[in-house]
C-alpha positions in Angstrom: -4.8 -30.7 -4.1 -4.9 -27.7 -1.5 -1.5 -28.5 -0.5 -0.6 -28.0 -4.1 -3.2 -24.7 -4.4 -1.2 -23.4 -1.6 2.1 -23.7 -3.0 0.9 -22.3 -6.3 -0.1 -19.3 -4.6 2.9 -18.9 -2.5 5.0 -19.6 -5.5 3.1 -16.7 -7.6 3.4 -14.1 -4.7 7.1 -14.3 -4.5 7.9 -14.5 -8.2 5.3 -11.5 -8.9 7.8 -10.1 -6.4 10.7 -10.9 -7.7 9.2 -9.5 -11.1 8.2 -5.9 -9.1 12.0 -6.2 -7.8 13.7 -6.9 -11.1 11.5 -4.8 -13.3 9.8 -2.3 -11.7 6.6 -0.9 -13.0 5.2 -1.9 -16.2 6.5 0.9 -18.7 3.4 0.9 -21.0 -0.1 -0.5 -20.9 0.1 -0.8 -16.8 -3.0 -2.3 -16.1 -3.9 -0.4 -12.9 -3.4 3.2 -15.2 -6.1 0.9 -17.6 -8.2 0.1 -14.5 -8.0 4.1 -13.5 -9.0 5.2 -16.7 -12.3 2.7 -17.2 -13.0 3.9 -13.3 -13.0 7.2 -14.3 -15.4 7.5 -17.4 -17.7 5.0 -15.1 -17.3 8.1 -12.2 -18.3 10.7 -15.0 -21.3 8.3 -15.8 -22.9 7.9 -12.2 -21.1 10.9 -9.9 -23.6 12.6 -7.6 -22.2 14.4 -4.8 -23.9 12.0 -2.2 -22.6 8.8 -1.0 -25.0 6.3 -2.3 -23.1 7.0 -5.6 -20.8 6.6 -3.9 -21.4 3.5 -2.4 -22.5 2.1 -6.1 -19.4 3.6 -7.8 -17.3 1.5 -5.3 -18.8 -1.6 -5.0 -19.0 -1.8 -9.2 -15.4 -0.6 -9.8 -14.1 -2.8 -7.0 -16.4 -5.6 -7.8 -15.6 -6.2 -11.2 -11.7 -6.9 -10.1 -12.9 -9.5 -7.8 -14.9 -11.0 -9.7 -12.1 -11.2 -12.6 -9.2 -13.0 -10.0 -12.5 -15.1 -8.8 -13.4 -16.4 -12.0 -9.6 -17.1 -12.9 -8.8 -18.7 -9.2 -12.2 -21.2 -10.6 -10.6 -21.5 -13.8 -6.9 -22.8 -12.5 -8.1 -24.9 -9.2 -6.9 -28.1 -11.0 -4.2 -26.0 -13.0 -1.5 -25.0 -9.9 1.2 -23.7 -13.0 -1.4 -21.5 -14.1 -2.4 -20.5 -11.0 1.3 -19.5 -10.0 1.5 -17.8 -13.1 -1.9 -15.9 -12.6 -1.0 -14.9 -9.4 2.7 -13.8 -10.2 1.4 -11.7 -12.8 -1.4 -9.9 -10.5 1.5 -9.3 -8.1 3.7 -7.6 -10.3 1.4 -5.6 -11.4 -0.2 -4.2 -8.2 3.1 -3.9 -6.3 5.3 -1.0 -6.7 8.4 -1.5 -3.9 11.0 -0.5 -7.1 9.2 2.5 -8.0 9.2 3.7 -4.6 12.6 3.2 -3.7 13.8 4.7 -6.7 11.5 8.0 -6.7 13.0 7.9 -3.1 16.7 8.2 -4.4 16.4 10.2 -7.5 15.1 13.1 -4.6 18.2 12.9 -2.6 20.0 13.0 -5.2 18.8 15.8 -6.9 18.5 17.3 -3.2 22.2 16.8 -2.4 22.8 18.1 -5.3 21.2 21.6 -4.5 19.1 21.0 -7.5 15.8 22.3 -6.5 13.5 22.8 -9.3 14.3 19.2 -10.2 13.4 17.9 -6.8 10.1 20.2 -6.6 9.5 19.0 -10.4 9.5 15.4 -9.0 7.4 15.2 -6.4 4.0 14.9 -7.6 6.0 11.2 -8.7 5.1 10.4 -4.5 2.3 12.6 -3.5 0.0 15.2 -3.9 1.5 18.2 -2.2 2.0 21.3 -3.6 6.2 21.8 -4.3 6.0 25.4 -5.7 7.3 27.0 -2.1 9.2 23.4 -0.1 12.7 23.9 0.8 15.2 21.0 1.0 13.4 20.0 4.4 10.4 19.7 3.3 10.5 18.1 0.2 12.5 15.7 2.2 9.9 15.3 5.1 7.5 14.6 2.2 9.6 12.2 0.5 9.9 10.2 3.8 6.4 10.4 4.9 5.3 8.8 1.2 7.6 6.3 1.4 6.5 5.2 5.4 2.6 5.2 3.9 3.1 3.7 0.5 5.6 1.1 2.1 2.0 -0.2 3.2 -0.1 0.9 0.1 2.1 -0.6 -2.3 4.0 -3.5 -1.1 2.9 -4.8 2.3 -1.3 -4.8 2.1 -1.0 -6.4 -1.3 1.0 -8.8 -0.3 -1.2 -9.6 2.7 -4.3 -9.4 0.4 -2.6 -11.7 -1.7 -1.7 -13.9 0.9 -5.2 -14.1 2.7 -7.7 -14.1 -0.7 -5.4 -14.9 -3.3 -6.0 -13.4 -6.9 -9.2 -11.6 -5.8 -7.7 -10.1 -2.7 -5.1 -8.6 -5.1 -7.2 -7.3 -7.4 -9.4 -6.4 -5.2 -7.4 -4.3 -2.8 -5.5 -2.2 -5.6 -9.2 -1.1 -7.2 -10.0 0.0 -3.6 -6.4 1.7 -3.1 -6.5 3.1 -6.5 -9.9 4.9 -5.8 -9.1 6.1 -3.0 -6.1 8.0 -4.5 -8.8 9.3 -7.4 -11.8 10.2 -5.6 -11.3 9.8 -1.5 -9.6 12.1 -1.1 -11.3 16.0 0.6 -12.8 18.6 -1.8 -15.9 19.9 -3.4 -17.2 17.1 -5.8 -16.0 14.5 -3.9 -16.7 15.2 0.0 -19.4 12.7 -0.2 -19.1 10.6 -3.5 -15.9 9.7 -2.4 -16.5 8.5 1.1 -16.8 5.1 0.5 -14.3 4.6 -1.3 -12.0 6.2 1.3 -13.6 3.8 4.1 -13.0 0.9 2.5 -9.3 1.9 2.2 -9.3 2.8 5.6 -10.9 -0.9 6.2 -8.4 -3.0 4.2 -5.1 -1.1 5.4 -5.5 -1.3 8.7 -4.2 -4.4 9.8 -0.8 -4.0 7.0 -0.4 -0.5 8.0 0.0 -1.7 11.5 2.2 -4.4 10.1 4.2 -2.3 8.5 4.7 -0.1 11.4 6.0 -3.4 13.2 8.6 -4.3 10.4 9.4 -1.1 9.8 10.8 -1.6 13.9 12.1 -4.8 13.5 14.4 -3.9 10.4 15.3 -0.4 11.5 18.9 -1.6 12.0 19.4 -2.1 8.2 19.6 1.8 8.0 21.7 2.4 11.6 18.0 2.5 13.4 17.7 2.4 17.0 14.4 -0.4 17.2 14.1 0.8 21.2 13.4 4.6 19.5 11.6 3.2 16.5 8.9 1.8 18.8 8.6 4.2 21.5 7.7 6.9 18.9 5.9 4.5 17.1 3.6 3.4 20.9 3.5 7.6 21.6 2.8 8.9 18.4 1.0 6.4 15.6 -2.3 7.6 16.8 -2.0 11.7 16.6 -1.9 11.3 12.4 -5.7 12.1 11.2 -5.6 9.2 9.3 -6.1 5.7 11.1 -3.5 3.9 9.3 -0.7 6.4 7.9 0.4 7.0 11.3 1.2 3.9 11.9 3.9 3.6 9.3 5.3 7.4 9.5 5.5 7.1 12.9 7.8 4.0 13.1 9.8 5.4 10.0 10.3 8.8 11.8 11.8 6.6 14.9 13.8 4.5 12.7 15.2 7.7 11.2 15.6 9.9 14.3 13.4 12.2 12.6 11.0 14.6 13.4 7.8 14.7 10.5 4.2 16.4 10.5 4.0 19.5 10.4 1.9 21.6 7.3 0.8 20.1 4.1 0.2 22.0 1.3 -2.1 20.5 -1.6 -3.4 22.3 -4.6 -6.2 24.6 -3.5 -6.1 23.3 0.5 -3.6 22.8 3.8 -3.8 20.7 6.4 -1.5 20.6 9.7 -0.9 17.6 11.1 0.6 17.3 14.6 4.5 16.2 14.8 6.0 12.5 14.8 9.3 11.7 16.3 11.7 13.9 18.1 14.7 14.1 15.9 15.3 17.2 14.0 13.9 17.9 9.8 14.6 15.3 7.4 17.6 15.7 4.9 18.5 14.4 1.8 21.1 12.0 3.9 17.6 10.1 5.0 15.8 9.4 2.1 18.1 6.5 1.6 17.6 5.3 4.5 14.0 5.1 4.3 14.4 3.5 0.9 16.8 0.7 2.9 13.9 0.2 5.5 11.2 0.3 2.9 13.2 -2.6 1.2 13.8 -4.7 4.4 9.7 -4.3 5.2 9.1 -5.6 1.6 11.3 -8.7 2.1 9.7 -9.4 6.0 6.2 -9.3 4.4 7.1 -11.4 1.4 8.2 -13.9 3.8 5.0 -13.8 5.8 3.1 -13.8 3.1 4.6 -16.6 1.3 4.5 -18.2 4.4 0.5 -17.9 5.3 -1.0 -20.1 2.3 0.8 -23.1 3.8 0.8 -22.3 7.9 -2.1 -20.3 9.1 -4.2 -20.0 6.0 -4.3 -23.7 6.1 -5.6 -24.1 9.5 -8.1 -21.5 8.6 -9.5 -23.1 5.4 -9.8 -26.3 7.9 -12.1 -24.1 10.3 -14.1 -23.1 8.3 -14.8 -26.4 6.1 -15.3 -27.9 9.5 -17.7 -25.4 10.1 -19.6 -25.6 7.2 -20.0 -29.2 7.5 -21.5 -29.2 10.7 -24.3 -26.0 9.4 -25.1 -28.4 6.5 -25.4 -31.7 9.0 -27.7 -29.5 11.3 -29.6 -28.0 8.4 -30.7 -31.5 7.0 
């Protein structure tokens, strides 16, 4: 029977893929804009600007996703068709590899095209920077450097969620992505509400960030990468980014490109300056392709593993730890 588990969630991760791959985003009623709205009238509710708020605002909005998939995993143990079909449906709708790639390519188009306004007007579609004053090189720099990061966000660390817990680990990890994005992120009402939210992000990125930085390397070649540059910039540079995980994706992607990225951020009402990655020159429209070619090839690599893990090393580790179990209950008695 957990042969057969196995398989059902193997099967549900790559036809949840295949779903995000076909069909892209839900158009209406997306759960995870559902999930943001519900978290944000419970942040009205119980916001005070300190972190055991916080703390209680996380553990309840992320909670109550995990305790959904774990309720349904219960539901289905005997039931591996509606298990695959549970966890195909979580997939699609936490992944969001087609959405990426796309908003990747509508900007270099509209960039080759000279079309400005339209590229500024869409790039609140990747990230949160402020497009009023970015030239073609920085609205492609910023276009890159979402792609490298959400290449993690949004395909690899569900996937690897998904692999290693399942339902829950889905569910779980987009509620924490997903409040990150809403509250984690620096400024006045939420420089301490929103610090938990952010560590916990931090906490279940960084082994797929790193990932993602490794098959970012390995399928640099897809898009005429060099791997040998792709991971020296990647060994030099990963580290410099503030953030403990985005670094380890943009810096890979900027090798894989021959790029050079960092530099100064622009957000509404702040700026930040980040040191540079890669020693190519400014990203062009000509790369945003690319970097939708690599995100594409990462995607694939981490199905792979991830389909793979339920029946190979998630196995052995469900093994372990019955074993273990066994023998605390034998010395308890």
């Amino acid at each position: 029977m957990r042969q057969v588990t196995a398989m059902a969630n193997a099967a549900g991760l790559v036809a949840g893929y295949a779903l995000d791959a076909l069909l892209g985003d839900p158009r209406r009623w997306h759960p995870v804009a559902g999930f943001g709205r519900a978290a944000g009238a419970l942040e009205q509710r119980i916001h005070r600007p300190d972190r055991s708020a916080g703390a209680a605002f996380t553990a309840l909005a992320v909670g109550a996703p995990v305790l959904l998939g774990a309720a349904a995993t219960l539901a289905t143990r005997r039931r591996p068709l509606a298990r695959a079909a549970l966890v195909a449906a979580g997939t699609w709708t936490v992944l969001g590899g087609r959405t990426l790639r796309h908003e990747s390519t509508v900007m270099a188009r509209a960039l080759r095209d000279g079309d400005l306004p339209a590229a500024r007007s869409r790039l609140n579609h990747l990230c949160g920077r402020d497009p009023a004053a970015l030239d073609e090189p920085e609205l492609a720099r910023a276009t890159v450097e979402s792609v490298a990061e959400n290449t993690s966000d949004a395909v690899v660390a569900p996937l690897a969620w998904g692999a290693i817990a399942g339902l829950p680990g889905l569910l779980g990890y987009r509620a924490a992505n997903t409040l990150d994005a809403m509250v984690g992120h620096r400024s006045p009402r939420y420089a301490r509400f929103g610090t938990p939210a952010a560590r916990l992000d931090d906490l279940l990125n960084l082994v797929p960030a790193r990932l993602t930085g490794l098959l970012t390397i390995a399928v640099a070649p897809v898009a005429d990468g060099d791997r040998r540059a792709a991971w020296r910039i990647w060994r030099r540079d990963r580290n410099d980014h503030p953030s403990p995980n985005a670094g380890q994706c943009e810096a890979a992607m900027a090798g894989a490109l021959g790029v050079r990225l960092g530099g100064r951020n622009v957000y509404f009402g702040r700026s930040e300056t980040r040191p540079f990655l890669g020693d190519g020159p400014r990203a062009e429209a000509r790369h945003l392709e690319r970097a939708a070619r690599i995100s594409g090839a990462v995607g694939v690599a981490a199905l792979g593993l991830a389909a793979a893990y339920p029946l190979t090393v998630g196995r052995l580790v469900g093994a372990a730890a019955r074993s273990a179990l066994r023998r605390t209950v034998r010395r308890g008695r």
